[in-house]
N, C-alpha and C positions, 0 to 999 in steps of 0.2 A: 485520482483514478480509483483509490478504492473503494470511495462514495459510491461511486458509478458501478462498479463490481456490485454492491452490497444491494443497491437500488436495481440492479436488473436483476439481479439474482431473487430477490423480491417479487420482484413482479412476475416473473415466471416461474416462483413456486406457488404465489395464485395462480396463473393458468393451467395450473397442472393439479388443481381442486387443496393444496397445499394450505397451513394454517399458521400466524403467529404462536400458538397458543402454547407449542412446544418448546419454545424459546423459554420460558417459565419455568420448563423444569429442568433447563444445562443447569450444573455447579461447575466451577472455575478453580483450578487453587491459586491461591493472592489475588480473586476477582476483582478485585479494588484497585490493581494496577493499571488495568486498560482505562480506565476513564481518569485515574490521574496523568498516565502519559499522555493523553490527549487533551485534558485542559493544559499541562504545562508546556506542549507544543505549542498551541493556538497564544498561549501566552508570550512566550519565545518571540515566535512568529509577528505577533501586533507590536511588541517593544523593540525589535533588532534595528528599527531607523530610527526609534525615540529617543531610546535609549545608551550612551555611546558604549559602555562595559557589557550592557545585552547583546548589541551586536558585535562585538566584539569576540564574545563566546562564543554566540548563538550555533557555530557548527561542531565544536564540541559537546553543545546543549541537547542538538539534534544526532549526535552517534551517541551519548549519551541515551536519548529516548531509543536510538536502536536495540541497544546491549539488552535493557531492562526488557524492552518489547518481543527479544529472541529469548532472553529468560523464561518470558510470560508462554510464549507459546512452547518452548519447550516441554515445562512444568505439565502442563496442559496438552499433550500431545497424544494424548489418551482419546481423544475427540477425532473425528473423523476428520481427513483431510489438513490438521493443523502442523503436519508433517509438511505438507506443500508450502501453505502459506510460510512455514517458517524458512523453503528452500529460495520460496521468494523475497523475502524480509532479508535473509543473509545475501543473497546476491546482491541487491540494492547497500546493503550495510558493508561489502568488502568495496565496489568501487566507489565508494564515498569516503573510506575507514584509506583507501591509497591513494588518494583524491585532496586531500587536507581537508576531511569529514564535508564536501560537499558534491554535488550528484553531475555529473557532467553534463550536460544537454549539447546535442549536435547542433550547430546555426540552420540545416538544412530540415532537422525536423521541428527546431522553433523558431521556423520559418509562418509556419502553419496557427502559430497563437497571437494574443494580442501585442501588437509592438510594445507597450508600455512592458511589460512585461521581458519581451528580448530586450531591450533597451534598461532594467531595471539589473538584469542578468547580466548584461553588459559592463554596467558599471558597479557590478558589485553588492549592489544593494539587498538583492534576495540572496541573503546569504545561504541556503538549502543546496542554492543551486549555481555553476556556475558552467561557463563556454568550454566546450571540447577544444584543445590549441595541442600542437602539437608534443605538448610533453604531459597530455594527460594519460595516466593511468588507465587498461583498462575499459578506454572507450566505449568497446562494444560493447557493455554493461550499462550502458550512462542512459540516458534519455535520447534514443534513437530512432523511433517511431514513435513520426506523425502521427497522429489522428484527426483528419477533418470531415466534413462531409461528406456522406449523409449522417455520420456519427456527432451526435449534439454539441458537444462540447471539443473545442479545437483547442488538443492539447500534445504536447512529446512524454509518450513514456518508456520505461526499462523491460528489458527481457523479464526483469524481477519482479515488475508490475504486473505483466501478463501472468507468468508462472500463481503470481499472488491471491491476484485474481481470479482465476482458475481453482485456487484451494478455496478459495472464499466463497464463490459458487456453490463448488461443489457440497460445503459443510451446511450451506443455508438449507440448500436443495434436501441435503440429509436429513435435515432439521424438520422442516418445511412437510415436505413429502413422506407422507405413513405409506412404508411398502405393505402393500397386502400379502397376508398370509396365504400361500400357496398349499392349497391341499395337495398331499400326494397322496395317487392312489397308485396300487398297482393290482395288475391283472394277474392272476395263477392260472 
């Protein structure tokens, strides 16, 4: 979901005459962190069925990548908007952190994605994520909303998602978009 966040928010800060260019001059403190949490996810991710002690971790692996990633945006909160994203990053990271570090998904809203996928969820296999049952932590924090049609990609995500989302917008958009300088004048 937050490809999708980062990719619309993109593209609507070209329509709005908006520019990469200023992307160049953010500084980060421990900027090295976001691209390492994100290859050692993806790497998580590709070994958790390979692997039996990968997946065996892997949701440890992945609240793990949360702590470092609320770290990161913390540190960093000096940046517009990284106050949000981090409200949505921690909502997603407490009903997973009561959850036995994995993300619930409703069956009614991954209803709406590819079976393999509920069917994988089902039996355990994606460990990120697993079935809302009645002694989940929480719920309405889990992955509860659908997304299908006419929205491209059918998927369930968290209030945390949205909120996330929403910061992430908003900071491209900051980034993106040079407010023009408003002359003031005043009349005597």
């Amino acid at each position: 979901m937050v490809f999708d966040g980062i990719l619309i928010a993109i593209i609507i800060g070209f329509i709005r005459g908006g520019s990469l260019k200023r992307f160049a001059d953010l500084t980060f403190k421990q900027g090295w962190v976001f691209p390492l949490l994100l290859v050692f996810q993806i790497t998580v991710f590709y070994f958790q069925n390979k692997i039996e002690w990968v997946g065996q971790i892997s949701n440890l692996s992945f609240m793990a990548v949360y702590v470092v990633g609320l770290y990161f945006l913390w540190a960093n909160r000096q940046h517009p908007q990284f106050i949000t994203i981090f409200i949505g990053v921690l909502l997603n990271f407490i009903v997973m952190a009561v959850n036995g570090g994995r993300m619930p998904v409703s069956l009614e809203a991954a209803s709406v994605i590819d079976p393999y996928y509920l069917e994988a969820t089902k039996n355990a296999l994606y460990a990120k994520h697993t079935l809302v049952t009645e002694s989940t932590n929480l719920a309405f924090l889990g992955d509860i909303i659908p997304l299908s049609a006419p929205y491209p990609r059918e998927q369930a995500i968290s209030i945390g998602d949205v909120v996330m989302n929403i910061g992430v917008y908003l900071f491209i958009q900051s980034v993106m978009v040079r407010k023009k300088d408003k002359l003031l004048t005043t009349t005597t």
